[in-house]
C-alpha positions as CSV (number, residue, x, y, z in Angstrom):
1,X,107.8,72.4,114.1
2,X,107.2,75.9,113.4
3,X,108.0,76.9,109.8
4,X,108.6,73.1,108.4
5,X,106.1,73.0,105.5
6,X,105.5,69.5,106.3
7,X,103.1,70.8,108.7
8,X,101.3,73.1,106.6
9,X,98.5,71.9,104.4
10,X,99.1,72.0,100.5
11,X,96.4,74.7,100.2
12,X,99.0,77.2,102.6
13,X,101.4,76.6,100.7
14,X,99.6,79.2,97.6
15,X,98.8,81.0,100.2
16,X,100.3,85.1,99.9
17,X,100.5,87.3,103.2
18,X,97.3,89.9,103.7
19,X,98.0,93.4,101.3
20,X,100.6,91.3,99.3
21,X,99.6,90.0,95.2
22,X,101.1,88.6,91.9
23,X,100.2,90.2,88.7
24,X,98.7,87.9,86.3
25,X,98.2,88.2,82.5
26,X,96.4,90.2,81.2
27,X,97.1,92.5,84.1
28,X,100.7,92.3,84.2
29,X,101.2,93.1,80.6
30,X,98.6,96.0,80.7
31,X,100.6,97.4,83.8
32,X,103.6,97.2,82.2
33,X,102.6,98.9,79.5
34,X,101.2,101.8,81.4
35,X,104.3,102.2,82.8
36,X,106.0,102.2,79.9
37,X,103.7,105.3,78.5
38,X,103.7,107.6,81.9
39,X,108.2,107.3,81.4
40,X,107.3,108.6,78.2
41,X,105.5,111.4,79.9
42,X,107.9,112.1,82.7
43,X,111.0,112.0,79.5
44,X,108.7,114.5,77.9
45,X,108.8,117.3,81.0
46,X,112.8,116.8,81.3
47,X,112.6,114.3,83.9
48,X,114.9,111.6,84.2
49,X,114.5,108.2,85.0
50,X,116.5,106.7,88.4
51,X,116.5,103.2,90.0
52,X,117.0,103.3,93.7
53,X,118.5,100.0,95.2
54,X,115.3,98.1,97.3
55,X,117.3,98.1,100.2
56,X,119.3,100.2,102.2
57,X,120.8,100.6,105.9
58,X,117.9,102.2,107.7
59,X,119.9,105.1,109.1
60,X,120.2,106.1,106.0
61,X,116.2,105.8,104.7
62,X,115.4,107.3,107.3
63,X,117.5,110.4,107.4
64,X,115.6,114.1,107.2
65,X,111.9,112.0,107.7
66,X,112.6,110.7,111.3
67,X,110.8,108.1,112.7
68,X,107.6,108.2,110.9
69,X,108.5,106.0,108.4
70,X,110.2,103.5,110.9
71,X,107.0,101.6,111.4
72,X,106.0,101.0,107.9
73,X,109.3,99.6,107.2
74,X,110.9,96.0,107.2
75,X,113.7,95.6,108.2
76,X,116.6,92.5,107.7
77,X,120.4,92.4,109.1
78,X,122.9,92.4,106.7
79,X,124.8,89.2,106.8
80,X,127.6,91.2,105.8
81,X,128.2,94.0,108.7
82,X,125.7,92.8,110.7
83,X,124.1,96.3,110.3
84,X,120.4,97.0,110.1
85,X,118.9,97.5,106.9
86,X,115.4,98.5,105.9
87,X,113.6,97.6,102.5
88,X,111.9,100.9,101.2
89,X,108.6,101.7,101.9
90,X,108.8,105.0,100.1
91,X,111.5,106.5,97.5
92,X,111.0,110.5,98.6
93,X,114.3,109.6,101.1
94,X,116.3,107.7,98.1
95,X,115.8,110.7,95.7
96,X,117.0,113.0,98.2
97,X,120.0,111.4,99.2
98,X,120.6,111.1,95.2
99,X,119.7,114.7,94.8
100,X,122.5,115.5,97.4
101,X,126.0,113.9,95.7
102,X,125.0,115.6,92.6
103,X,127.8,118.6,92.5
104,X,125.5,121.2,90.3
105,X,123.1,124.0,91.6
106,X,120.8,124.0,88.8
107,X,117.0,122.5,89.1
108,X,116.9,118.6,88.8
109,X,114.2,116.6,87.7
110,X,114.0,112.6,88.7
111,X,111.2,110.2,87.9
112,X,110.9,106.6,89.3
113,X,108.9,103.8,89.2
114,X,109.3,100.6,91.5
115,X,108.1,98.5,94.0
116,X,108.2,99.4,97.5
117,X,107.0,97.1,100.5
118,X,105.2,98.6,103.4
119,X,104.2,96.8,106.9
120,X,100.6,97.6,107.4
121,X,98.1,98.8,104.2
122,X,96.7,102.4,104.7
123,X,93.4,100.7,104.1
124,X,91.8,97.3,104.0
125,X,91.8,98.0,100.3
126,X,95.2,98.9,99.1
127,X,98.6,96.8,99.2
128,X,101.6,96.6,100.7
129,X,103.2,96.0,97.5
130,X,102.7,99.1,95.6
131,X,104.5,100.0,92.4
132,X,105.6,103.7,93.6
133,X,105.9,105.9,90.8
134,X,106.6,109.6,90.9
135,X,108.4,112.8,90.0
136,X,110.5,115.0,92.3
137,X,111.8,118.7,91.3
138,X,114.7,119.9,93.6
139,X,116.4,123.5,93.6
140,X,113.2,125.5,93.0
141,X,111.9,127.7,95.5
142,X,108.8,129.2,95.3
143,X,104.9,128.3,93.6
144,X,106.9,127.4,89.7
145,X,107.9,124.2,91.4
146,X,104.6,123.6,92.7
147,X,102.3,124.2,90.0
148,X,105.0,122.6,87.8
149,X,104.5,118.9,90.3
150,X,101.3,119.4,90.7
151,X,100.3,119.8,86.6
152,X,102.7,116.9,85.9
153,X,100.4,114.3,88.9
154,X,97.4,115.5,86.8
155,X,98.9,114.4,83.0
156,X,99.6,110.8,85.1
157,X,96.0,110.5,86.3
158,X,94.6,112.1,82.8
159,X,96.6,109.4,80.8
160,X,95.5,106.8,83.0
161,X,92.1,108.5,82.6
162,X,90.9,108.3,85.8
163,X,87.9,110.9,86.4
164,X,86.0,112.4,87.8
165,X,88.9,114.0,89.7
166,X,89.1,116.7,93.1
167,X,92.3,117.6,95.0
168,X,92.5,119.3,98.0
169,X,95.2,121.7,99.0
170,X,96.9,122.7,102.0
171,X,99.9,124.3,103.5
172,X,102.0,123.2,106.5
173,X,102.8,126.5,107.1
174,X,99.6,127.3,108.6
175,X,99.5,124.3,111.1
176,X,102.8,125.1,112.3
177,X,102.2,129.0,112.6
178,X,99.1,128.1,114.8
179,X,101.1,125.7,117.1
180,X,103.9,128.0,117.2
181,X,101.1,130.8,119.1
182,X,99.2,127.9,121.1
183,X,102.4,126.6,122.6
184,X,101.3,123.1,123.1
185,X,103.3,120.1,124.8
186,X,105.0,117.8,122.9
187,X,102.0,115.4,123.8
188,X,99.7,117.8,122.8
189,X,101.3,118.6,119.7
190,X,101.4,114.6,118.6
191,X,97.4,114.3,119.9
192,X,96.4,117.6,117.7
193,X,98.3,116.6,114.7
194,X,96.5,112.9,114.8
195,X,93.0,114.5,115.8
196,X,93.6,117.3,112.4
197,X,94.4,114.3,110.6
198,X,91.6,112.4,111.4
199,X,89.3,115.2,110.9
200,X,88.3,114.7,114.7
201,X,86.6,118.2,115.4
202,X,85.7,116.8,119.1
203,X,89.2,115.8,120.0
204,X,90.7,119.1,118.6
205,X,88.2,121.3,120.3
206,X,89.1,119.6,123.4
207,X,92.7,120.1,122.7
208,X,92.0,123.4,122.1
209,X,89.8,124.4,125.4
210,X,93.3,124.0,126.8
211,X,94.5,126.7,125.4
212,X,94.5,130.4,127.5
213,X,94.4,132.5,124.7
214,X,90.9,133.2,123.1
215,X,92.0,134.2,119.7
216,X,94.7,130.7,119.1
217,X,92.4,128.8,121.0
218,X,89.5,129.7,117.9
219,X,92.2,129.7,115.2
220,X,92.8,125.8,116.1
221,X,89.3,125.2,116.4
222,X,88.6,126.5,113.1
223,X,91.1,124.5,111.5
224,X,89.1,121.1,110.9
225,X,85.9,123.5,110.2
226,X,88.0,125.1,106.9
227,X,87.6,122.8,104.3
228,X,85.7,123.7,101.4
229,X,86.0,126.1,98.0
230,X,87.0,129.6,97.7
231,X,84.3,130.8,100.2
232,X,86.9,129.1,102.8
233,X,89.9,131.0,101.9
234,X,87.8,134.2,102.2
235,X,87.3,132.8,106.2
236,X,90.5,131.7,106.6
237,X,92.1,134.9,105.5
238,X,89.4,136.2,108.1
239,X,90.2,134.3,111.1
240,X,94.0,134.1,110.4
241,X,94.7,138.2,109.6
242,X,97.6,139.6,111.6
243,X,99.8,136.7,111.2
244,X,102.5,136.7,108.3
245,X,103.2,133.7,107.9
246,X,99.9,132.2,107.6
247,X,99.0,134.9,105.1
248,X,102.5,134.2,103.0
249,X,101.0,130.2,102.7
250,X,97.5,131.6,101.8
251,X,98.9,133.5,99.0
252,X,100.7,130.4,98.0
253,X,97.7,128.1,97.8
254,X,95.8,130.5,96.3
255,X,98.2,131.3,93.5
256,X,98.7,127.7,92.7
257,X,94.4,126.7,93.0
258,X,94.3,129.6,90.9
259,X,96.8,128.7,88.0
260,X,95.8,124.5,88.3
261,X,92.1,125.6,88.0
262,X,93.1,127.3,84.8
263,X,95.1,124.8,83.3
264,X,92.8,121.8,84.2
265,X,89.1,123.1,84.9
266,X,87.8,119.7,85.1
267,X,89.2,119.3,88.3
268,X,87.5,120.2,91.5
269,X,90.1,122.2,94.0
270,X,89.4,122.1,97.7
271,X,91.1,123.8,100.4
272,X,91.8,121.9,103.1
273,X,94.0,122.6,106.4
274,X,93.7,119.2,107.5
275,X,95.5,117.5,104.7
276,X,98.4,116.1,106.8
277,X,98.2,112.6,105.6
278,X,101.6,111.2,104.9
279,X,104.8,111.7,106.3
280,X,106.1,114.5,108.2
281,X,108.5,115.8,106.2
282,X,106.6,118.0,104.3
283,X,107.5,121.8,104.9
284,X,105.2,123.5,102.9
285,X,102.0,123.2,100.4
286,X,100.9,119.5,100.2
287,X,98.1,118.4,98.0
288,X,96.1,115.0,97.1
289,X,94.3,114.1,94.6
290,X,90.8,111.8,94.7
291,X,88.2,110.4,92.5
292,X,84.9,108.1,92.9
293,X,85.2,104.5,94.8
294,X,88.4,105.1,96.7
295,X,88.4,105.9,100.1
296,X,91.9,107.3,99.7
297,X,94.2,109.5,97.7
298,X,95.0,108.2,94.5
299,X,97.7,110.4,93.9
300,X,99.8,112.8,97.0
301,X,102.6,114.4,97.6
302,X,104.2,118.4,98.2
303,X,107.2,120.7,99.5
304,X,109.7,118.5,101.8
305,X,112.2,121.4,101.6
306,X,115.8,120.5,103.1
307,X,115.1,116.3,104.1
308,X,118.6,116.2,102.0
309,X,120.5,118.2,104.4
310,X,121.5,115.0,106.9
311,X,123.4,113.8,103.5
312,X,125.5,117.3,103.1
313,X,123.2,119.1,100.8
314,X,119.4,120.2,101.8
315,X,117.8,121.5,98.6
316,X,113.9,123.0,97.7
317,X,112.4,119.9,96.7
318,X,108.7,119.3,95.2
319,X,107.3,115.9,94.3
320,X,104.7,113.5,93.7
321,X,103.9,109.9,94.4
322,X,100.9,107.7,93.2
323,X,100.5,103.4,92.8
324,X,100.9,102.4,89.7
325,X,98.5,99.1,90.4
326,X,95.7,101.8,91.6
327,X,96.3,103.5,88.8
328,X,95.6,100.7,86.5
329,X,92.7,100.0,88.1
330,X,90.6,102.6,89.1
331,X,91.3,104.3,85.7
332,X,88.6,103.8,82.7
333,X,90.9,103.0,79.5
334,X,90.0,100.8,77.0
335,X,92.7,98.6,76.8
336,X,92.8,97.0,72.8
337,X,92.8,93.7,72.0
338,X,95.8,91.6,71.6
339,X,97.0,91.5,68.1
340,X,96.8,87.8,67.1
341,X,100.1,85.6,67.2
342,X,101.3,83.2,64.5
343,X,101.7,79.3,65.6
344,X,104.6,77.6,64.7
345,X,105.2,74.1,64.8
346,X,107.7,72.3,66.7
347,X,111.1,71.5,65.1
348,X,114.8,72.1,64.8
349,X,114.6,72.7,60.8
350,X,117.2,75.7,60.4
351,X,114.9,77.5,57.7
352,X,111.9,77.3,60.2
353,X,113.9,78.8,62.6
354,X,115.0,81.9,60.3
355,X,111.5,82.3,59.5
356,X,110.3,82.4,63.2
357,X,113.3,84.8,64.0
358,X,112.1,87.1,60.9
359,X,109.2,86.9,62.0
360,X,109.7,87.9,65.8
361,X,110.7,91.2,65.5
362,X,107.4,92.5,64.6
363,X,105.2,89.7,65.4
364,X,104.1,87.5,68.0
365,X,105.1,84.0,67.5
366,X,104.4,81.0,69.4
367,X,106.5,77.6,68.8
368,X,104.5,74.9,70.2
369,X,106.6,72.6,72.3
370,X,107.3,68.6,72.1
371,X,104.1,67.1,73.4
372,X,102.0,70.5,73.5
373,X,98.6,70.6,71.5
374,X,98.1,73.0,69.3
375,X,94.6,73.4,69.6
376,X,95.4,75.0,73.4
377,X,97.3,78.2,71.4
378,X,94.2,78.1,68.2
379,X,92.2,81.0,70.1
380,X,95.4,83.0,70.5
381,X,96.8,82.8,67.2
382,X,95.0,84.2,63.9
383,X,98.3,83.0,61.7
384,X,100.3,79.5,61.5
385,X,103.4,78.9,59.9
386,X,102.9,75.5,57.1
387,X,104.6,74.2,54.7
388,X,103.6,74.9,51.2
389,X,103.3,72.1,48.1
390,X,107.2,73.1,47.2
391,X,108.2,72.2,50.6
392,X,108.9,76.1,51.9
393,X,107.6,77.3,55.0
394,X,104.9,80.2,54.2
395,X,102.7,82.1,57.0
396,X,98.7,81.5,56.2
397,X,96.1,82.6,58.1
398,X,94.1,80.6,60.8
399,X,90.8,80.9,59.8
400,X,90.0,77.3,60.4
401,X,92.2,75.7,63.0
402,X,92.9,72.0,61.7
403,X,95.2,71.0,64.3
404,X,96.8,68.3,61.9
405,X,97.3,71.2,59.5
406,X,100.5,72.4,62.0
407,X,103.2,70.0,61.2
């Protein structure tokens, strides 16, 4: 029968679905404790800490983003109201509908860092577990907020020193400006957006030999063709002159390439007008961030201006998202050596106890078990608790380990 483990061979049974893992020491600990350091980080730019629940109905994770998300998303009926939920696959939709029951008009700043769970992997290399962590600034209009989102993503990848590091930079303002000339279908609209994404420069010139008008129809080609330095903006501004709009988001990116190249010079800033990966929700600049032997971002995000207006209140809204697992990995910390623990024997003797309790809040200290050898815990431990010739219990080091020494 299908789904009766009696079936299944006992090798399935440790078996974990494709794109899903288990943290393992020493892994989990170092993770943990990266985490730990970049809440000190976000605490120390004003932003504070919030815990989204893992599930939700789906109308209401998918509110402002529409249906983009839909397809990377599980989803479960609740046994309750027989309603459909989905579990997350990204927090940008929880921070907004948090964002919009908060009463005051003044900037708020939100950090967050917790598993999400995703249908597919964007590559055959990433999960579909990822530990989402990011930042999200809401009330600020303008290139503050950006520069401000974009600075705070660099101080997460610089304390989990990964290098070399280059981020592009784009603006949704100019793809829509250009579609809003070329007056596509809404099948044409969907092909050009997947062609941009995918850097397909024969699917959009194709795309574009549709197109009456000369002048949009080179605009569109030209967009796939733009990515580079400053010597691109000088083109773009070329090619895109006349149009106000696409000259406003020009002046934003450069303002904010400008000001980040200032503040982190080690970084290599692209221009790109075919950064569209993620969602659609984002309204205006979008950025990523990459680095050597990942075929991905390794840290995204941008403007996804009013997504919180389907909950009452759409705000300016900034943010950032990176994996906290890829993080770990891909960045070149030393990670230092476990300090060494202190073995205790087994027993129910109430002054061993009060030692080992002393002990514990500042040590490391191991109480071997009925049955357990003490030999397994030797290479961990560089102190043991013994009894001295008065009969006290004293802490001595473990330079030797006799394991009939620990009684």
């Amino acid at each position: 029968m299908f789904g009766d483990t009696q079936s299944m061979s006992e090798s399935d049974l440790w078996l974990l679905p494709d794109g899903v893992e288990e943290l393992l020491p020493p892994e989990a600990k170092r993770i943990e404790e990266l985490r730990r350091q970049l809440l000190d980080l976000y605490h120390s730019w004003g932003y504070e800490m919030i815990v989204p629940p893992l599930l939700e109905f789906l109308d209401s994770l998918l509110i402002g983003v529409g249906r983009d998300l839909e397809l990377e998303m599980f989803k479960v009926t609740d046994q309750l109201t027989g309603r459909l939920m989905g579990i997350r696959a990204d927090m940008t939709p929880q921070v907004a509908r948090i964002d919009s029951r908060r009463s005051h008009d003044v900037a708020s700043r939100f950090c967050y860092i917790g598993s999400v769970l995703r249908t597919k992997s964007p590559s055959m290399f990433s999960s579909r577990t990822p530990i989402q962590t990011g930042c999200e600034l809401y009330g600020v209009v303008g290139s503050a907020a950006d520069i401000e989102i974009i600075s705070l993503m660099l101080e997460t990848l610089n304390l989990a020193k990964i290098s070399p590091l280059h981020m592009d930079i784009a603006h949704v303002g100019v793809y829509q400006a250009i579609l809003a000339e070329a007056k596509l279908s809404k099948i044409q609209s969907d092909e050009l957006f997947e062609a941009l994404r995918r850097k397909a420069i024969p699917e959009v010139d194709e795309i574009a030999a549709t197109i009456p008008d000369k002048a949009i129809r080179q605009k569109v080609m030209a967009l796939p063709r733009l990515a580079g330095g400053k010597e691109k903006m000088k083109e773009a501004r070329r090619i895109f002159a006349g149009n106000p709009d696409i000259e406003y988001a020009l002046d934003e990116m450069s303002q904010v390439a400008a000001v980040i190249g200032e503040r982190y010079p080690e970084v290599e800033i692209y221009f790109d007008f075919c950064e569209m990966r993620g969602y659609k929700y984002y309204t205006g600049l979008v950025f990523a961030a990459y680095t050597e032997g990942l075929g991905q971002a390794v840290a995204k995000g941008g403007r996804y201006d009013e997504v919180g207006r389907d909950f009452g209140r759409g705000r300016p809204a900034m943010g950032f998202s990176v994996d906290l697992k890829a993080l770990y990995r891909m960045g070149r910390r030393e990670w230092a050596q476990p300090a060494g623990a202190i073995l205790a024997p087994n027993g129910q003797d109430a002054e061993l106890w009060e030692l080992i309790r002393q002990l514990r809040r500042s040590d490391r200290v191991i109480q071997l078990m009925p049955g357990e050898e003490a030999g397994h815990w030797a290479s961990h431990c560089d102190r043991q608790i013994v009894r001295d010739e008065s009969g006290q219990w004293i802490v001595t080091p473990l330079t030797e380990f006799n394991p009939n020494h620990v009684k």
